[in-house]
N, C-alpha and C positions, 0 to 999 in steps of 0.2 A: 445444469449449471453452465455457466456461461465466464469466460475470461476475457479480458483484454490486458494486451504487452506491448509498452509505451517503452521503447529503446530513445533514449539522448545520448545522441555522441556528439558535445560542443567540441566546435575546433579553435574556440578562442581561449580553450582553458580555464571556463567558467567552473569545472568539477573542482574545487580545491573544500579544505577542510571549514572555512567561513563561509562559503558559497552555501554548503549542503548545510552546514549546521540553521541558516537562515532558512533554508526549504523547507526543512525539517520541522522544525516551528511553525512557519508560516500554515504548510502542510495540516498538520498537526490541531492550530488553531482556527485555522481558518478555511481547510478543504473538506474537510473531514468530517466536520461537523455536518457540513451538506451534502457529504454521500449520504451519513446517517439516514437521512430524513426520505432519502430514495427508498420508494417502493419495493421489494426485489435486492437491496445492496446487501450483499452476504461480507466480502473485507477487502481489506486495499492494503499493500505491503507496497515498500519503496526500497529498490535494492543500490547502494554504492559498489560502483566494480571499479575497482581497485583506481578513484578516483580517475577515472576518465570518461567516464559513461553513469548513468542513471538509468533504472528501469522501473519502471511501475507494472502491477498486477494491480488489478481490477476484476473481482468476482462478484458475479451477479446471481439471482435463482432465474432469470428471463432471457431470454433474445430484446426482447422491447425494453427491461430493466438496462442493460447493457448497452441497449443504445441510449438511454439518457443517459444513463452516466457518461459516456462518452460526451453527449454534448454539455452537461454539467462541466466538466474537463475543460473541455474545448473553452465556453466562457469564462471559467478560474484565469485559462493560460491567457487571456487578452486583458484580465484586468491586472497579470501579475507580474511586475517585470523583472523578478528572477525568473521564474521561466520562461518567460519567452526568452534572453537571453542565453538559453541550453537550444533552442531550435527550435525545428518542427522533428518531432516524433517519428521515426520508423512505427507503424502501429501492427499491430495481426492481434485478429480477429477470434474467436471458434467459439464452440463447444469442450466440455471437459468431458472426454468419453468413459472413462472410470479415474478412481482417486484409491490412495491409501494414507490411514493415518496409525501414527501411535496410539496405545489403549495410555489412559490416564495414568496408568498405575507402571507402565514401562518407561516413560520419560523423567528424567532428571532433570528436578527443580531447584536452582542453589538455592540456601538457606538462607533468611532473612542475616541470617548473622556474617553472610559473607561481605559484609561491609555495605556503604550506599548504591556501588552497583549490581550487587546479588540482590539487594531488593528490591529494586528497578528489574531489574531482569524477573525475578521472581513473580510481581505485579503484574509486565507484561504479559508474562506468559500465561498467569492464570485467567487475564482479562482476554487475552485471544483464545486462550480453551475457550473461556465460555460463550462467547460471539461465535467457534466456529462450533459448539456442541449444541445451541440457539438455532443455528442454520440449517442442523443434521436434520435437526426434528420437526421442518415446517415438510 
């Protein structure tokens, strides 16, 4: 398996709470869907650091997977002008040389009943189990 780690550190203070909530979406509806369809795309996670910085992960099953996705990437950020707006990317590269995860049965899931964002959360989480338990197995 393969990663890439997309760092934005904008110095014009584009990181704020309506900035990312747009990315997020946009992301969302409109990036995402075209990892999907990438040969090799295992998942993609987008991190806020403490609204100053942006980081993307980008897992692949290839070297070749990984490098399209990267240029996948690379044509989003020109057609997109929230991002471009965050900069150009610090980027690194690699290989994933070993992983660890939680077994199913050790992780805690809020309860649908812990209102609408325990079942957001809850949703999430069991939609990413399954895309990464989907990946264990190719």
């Amino acid at each position: 398996m393969f990663v890439t780690i997309r760092r934005y550190s904008p110095k014009n203070g584009a990181v704020n709470k309506a900035s990312v909530e747009l990315l997020r979406r946009q992301l969302h509806d409109e990036f995402l869907p075209l990892l999907r369809k990438l040969p090799g795309h295992v998942g993609y996670y987008v991190l806020n650091v403490s609204d100053r910085e942006l980081v993307t992960l980008s897992f692949c099953d290839t070297k070749d997977a990984s490098d399209e996705s990267s240029r996948c990437s690379a044509e989003y950020t020109l057609r997109n002008p929230l991002v471009f707006e965050l900069g150009r990317p610090e980027v690194i590269e690699g290989e994933v040389l070993t992983t660890d995860k939680a077994s199913a049965e050790s992780v805690s899931v809020p309860a649908a009943d812990d209102g609408a964002a325990g079942a957001a959360l809850a949703l999430w989480f069991e939609e990413s189990r399954a895309m990464l338990l989907t990946a264990s197995e190719r």
